[in-house]
C-alpha positions as CSV (number, residue, x, y, z in Angstrom):
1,X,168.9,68.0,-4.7
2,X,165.4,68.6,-5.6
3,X,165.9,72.5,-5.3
4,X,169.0,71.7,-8.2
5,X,166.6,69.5,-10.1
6,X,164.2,72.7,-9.9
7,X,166.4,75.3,-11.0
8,X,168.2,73.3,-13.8
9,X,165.2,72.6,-15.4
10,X,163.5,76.4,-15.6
11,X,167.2,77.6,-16.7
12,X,167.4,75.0,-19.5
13,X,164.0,75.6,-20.7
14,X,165.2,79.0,-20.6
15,X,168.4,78.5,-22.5
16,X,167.0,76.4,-24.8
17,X,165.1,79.4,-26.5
18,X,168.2,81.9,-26.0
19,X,170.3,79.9,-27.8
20,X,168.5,81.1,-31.3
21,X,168.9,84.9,-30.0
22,X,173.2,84.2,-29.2
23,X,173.4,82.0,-32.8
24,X,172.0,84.4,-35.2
25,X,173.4,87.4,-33.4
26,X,176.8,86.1,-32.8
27,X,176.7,84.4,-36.5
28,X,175.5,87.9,-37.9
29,X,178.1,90.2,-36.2
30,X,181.1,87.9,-36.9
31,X,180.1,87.7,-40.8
32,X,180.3,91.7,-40.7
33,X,183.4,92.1,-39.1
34,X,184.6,88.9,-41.4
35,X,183.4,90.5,-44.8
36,X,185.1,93.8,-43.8
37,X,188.9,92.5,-43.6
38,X,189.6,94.0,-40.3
39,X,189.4,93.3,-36.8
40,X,187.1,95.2,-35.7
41,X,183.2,96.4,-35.8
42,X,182.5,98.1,-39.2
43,X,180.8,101.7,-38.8
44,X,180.0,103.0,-42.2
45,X,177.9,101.0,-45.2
46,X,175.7,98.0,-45.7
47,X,178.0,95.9,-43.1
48,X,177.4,98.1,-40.5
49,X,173.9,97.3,-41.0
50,X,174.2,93.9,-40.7
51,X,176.5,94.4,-37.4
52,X,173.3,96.2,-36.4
53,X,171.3,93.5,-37.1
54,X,173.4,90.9,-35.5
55,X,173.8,93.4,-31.8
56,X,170.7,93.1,-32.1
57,X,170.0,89.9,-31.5
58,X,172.9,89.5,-28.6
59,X,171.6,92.5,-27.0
60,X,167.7,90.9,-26.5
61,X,169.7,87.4,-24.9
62,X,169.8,88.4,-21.6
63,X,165.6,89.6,-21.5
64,X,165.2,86.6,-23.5
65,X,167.1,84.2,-20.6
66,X,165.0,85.6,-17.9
67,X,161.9,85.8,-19.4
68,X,161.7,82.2,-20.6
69,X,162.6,81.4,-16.8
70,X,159.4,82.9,-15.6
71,X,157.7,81.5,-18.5
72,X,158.6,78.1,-17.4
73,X,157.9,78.9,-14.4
74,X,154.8,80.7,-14.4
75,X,153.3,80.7,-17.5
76,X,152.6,83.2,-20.5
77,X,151.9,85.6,-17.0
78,X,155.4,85.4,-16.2
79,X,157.1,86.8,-19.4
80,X,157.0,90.7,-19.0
81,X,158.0,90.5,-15.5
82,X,160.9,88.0,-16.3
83,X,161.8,89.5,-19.5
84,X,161.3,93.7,-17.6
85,X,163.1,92.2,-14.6
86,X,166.2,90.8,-16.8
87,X,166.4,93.8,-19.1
88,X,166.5,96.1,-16.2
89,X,169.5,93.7,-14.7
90,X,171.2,94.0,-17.2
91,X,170.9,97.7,-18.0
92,X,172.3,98.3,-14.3
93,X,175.2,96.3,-14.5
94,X,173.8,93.2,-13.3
95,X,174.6,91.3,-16.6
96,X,173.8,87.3,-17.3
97,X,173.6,86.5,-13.6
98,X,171.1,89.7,-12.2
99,X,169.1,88.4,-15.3
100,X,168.8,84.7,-14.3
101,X,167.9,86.0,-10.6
102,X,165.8,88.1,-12.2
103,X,164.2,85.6,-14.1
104,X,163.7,82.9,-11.4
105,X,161.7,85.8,-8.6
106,X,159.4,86.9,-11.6
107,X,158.8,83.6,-12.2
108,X,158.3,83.0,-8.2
109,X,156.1,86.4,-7.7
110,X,154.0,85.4,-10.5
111,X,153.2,82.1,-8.9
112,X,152.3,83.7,-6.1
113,X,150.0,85.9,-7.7
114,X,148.3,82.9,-9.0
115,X,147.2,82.1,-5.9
116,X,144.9,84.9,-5.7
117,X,142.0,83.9,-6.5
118,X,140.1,85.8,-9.0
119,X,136.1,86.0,-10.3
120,X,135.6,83.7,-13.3
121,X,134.7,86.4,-15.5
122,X,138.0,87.9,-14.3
123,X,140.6,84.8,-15.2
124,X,141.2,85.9,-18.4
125,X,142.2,90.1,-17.7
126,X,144.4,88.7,-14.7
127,X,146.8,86.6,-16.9
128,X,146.9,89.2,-19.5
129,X,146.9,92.0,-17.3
130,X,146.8,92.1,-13.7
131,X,149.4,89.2,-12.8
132,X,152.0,90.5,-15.6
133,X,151.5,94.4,-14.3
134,X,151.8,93.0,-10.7
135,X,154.6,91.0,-11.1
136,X,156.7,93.7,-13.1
137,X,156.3,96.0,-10.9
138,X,157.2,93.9,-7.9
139,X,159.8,92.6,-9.6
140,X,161.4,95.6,-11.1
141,X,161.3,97.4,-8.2
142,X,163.2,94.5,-6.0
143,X,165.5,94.5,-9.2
144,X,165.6,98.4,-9.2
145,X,166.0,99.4,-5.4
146,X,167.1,96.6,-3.4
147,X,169.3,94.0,-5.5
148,X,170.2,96.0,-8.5
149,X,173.5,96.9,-6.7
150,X,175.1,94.6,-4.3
151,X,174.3,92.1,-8.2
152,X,176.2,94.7,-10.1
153,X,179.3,94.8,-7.4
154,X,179.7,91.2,-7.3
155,X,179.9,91.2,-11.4
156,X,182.5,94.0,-11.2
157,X,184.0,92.0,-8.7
158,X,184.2,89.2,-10.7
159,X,185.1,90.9,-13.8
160,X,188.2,92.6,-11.7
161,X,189.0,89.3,-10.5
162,X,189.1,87.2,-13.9
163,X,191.1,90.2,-15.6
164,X,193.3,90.1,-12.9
165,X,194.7,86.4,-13.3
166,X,197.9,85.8,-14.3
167,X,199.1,83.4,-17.4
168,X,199.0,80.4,-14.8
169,X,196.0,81.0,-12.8
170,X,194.2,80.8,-15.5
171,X,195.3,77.4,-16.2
172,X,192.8,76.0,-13.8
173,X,189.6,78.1,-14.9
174,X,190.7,77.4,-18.8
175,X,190.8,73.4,-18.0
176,X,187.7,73.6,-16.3
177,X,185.6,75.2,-19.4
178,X,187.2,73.1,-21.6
179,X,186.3,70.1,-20.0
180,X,182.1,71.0,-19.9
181,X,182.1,72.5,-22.7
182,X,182.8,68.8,-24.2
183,X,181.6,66.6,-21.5
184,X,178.0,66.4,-22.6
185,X,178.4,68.2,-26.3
186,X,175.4,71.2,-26.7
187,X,174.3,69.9,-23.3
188,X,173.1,71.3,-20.1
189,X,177.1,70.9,-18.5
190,X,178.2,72.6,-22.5
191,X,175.7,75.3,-21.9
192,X,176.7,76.4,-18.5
193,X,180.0,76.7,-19.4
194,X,179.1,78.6,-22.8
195,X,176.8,81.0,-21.9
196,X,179.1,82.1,-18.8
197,X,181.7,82.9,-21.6
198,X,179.1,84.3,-24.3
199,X,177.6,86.7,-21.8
200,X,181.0,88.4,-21.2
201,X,182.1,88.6,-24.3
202,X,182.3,92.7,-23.8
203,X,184.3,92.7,-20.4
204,X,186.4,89.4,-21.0
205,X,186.7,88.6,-24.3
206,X,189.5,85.8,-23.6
207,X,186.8,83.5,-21.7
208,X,185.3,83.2,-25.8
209,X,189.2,83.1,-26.9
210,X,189.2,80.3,-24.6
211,X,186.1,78.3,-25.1
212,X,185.7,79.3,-28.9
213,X,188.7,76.4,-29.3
214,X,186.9,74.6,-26.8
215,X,183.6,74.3,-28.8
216,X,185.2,72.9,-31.5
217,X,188.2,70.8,-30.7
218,X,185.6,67.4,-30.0
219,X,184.2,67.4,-33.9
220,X,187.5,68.7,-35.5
221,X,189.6,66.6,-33.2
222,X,187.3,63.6,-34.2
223,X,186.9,64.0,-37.9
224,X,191.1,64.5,-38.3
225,X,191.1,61.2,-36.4
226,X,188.9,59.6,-39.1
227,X,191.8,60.8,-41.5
228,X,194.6,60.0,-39.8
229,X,193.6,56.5,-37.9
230,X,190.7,54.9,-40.4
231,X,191.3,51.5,-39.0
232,X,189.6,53.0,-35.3
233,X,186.3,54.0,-37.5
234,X,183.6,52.0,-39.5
235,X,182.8,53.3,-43.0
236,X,179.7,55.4,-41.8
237,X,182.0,57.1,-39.0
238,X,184.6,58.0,-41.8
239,X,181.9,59.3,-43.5
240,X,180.5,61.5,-40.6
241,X,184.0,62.5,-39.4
242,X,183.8,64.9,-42.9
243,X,180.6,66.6,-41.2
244,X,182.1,66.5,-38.4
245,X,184.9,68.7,-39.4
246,X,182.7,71.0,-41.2
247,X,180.6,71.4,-38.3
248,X,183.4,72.0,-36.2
249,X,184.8,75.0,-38.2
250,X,181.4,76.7,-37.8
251,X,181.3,76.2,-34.3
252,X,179.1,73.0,-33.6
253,X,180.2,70.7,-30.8
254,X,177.3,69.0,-31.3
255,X,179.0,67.1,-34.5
256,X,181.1,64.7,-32.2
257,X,177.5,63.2,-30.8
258,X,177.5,60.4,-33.2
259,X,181.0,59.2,-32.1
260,X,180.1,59.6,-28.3
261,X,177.4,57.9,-28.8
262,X,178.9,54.5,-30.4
263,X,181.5,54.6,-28.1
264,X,181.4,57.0,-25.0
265,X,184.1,55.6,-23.0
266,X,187.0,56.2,-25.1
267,X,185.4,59.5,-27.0
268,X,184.4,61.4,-24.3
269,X,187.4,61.2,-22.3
270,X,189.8,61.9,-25.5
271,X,187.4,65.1,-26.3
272,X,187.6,66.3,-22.8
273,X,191.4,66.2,-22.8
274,X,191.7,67.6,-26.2
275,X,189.1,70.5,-25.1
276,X,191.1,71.4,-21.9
277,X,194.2,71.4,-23.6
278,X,192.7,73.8,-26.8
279,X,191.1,76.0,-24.0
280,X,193.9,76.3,-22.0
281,X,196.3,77.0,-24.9
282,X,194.5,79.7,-26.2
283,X,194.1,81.1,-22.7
284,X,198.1,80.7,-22.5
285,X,198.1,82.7,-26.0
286,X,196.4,85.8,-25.0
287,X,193.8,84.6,-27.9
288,X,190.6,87.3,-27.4
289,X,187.5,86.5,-29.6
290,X,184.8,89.6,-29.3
291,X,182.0,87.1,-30.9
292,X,180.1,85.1,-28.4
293,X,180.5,81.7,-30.5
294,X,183.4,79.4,-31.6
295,X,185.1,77.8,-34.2
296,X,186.8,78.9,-37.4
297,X,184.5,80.8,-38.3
298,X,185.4,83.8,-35.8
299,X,188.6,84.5,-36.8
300,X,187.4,87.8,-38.3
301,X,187.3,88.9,-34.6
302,X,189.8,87.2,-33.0
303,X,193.0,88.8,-31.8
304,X,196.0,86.8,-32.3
305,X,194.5,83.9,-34.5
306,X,198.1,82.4,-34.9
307,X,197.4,81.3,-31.3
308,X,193.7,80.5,-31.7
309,X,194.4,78.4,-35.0
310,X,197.5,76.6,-32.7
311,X,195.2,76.0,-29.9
312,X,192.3,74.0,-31.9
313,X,195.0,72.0,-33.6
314,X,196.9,71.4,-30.4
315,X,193.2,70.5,-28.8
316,X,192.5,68.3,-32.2
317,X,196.0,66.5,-32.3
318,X,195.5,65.7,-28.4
319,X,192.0,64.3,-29.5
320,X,192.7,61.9,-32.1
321,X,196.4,60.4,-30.2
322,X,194.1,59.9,-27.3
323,X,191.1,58.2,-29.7
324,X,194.4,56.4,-31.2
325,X,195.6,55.0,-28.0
326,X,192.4,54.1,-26.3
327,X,189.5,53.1,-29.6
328,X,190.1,49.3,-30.7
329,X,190.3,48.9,-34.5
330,X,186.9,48.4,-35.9
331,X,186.1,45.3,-37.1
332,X,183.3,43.1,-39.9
333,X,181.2,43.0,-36.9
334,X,181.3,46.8,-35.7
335,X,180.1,47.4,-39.5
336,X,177.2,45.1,-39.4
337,X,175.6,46.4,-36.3
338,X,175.9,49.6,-37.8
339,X,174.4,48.5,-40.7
340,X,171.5,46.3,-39.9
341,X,172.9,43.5,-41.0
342,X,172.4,39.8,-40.2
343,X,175.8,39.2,-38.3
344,X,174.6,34.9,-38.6
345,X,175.7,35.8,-42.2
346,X,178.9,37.0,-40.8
347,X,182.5,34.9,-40.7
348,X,183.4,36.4,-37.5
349,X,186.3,35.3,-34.7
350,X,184.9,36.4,-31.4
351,X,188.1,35.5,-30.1
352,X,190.4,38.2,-32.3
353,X,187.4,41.2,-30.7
């Protein structure tokens, strides 16, 4: 457990600063392909140059992901190995998972390094240049010569495997995306999920088809429930069920947070439902998105968006029935807490709660 504790918090603290790199690239790319009216990467013109810009940015995640690892790990001496270690990962074929093992032994290696013990008037050249030269070369070369390979096989492997699965196998894989992407909402369950999609966005595009719906079903879901069932919501949750939809369209799961967190036994559940049932919809469809983010947004560079509009409406519907069946009305008293109010002031039958 401690090992877990260990791991989960260098790779958060590692996400946590890839997460700009996947947004602005993935945000970037889909606005080219969106502006050009087709389907597909522009190659000619000023859009092509902002598709440059934005693979840009989503070809630095994967350096980015293991270098922050070592850097929470190690220190400032652990980001050229980590960052060295996960570029070359990834340039072999080792993609998002050789970079996270390349991330945590540069961070390891450099620790050990540490241990060394240096001259005073030395400190300062070995953080700035003996520990990061040590460390990428002993890390690159175990990423180079030794693990490189049998990394890249398993991802092939994997990549066979997921290609290979039929309309119903992937029924279980689609509900199981769905339901971390919303279970904690942008958290450390969410990111797992996401960045296991996002990072195979070239090789498996229907994993984004998938959790692209996924991503946005809680806040979409929520905010047509605010339309649909006011009676469920105080005046301030009608209110944020607007922003809620917005934020949803542009891919934000992080917009159903306020509702979770007034009521998380009845919203989390209905989110998690609605989520497995957009993700495996889509999956169902054949939906592929080539953007490594979700939401409306995307369509641009989704194939078959008849199916990927279906799915988040089907994951939306199933949201706000569930929200319907399971939220009590709100009542005086629900709007006074939220509103600071004196609830003495309040003519309020307990009994009728």
């Amino acid at each position: 457990m401690r090992t877990l504790k260990f791991l989960q918090k260098h790779l958060m603290t590692a996400t946590s600063y890839m997460i700009p790199f996947v947004v602005a690239g993935g945000i970037l790319f889909a606005l080219s392909v969106m502006l050009s009216g087709q389907a597909a990467v522009p190659d000619a013109g000023w859009l092509a140059k902002l598709n440059q810009i934005g693979a840009a940015g989503l070809a630095l995640f994967i350096p980015i992901l293991g270098g922050y690892i070592a850097f929470s790990m190690a220190d400032k001496p652990g980001l050229a190995p980590g960052m060295i270690g996960a570029y070359l990962a990834n340039e072999i074929g080792a993609g998002f998972i050789g970079g996270i093992i390349a991330g945590f032994l540069a961070g390891f290696v450099v620790i050990q390094l540490k241990k060394i013990k240096l001259a005073p008037s030395m400190r300062t050249l070995g953080s700035i240049f003996i520990y990061p030269l040590l460390g990428t070369l002993i890390t690159g070369g175990i990423i180079v010569f030794l693990i490189g390979e049998p990394i890249s096989g398993f991802m092939d492997w994997m990549t066979n495997a997921l290609n290979s699965l039929s309309g119903a196998a992937k029924v279980p894989l689609g509900a199981l995306l769905g339901a971390m992407i919303s279970f904690d909402m942008g958290g450390p369950v969410n990111k797992v999920a996401a960045t296991f999609a996002q990072t195979q966005v070239d090789t498996l595009p229907y994993l984004m088809g998938g959790v692209g719906v996924a991503i946005c079903v809680p806040p979409i879901g929520l905010g047509v429930a605010t339309l649909l069932f006011p009676k469920k919501f105080t005046r301030v949750e009608k209110d944020s069920g607007i922003a809620a939809l917005l934020m949803g369209s542009v891919g934000i799961t992080e917009g159903a947070i306020p509702f979770a967190t007034a009521d998380p036994l009845r919203v989390i559940p209905s989110i998690m439902v609605g989520s497995i049932v957009g993700n495996v919809s889509a999956f169902l469809f054949g939906c592929l998105n080539h953007a490594p983010w979700g939401g409306l947004i995307v369509l641009p560079v989704v194939d078959n968006r008849i199916g990927y509009v279906a799915s988040i409406a089907l994951g939306a519907v199933v949201t706000a029935i569930m929200l319907r069946i399971l939220k009590k009305d709100a009542t005086e008293l629900d709007e006074a807490l939220e509103e600071g109010q004196d609830i003495d002031d309040l003519d309020i039958n307990f009994e009728d709660i």
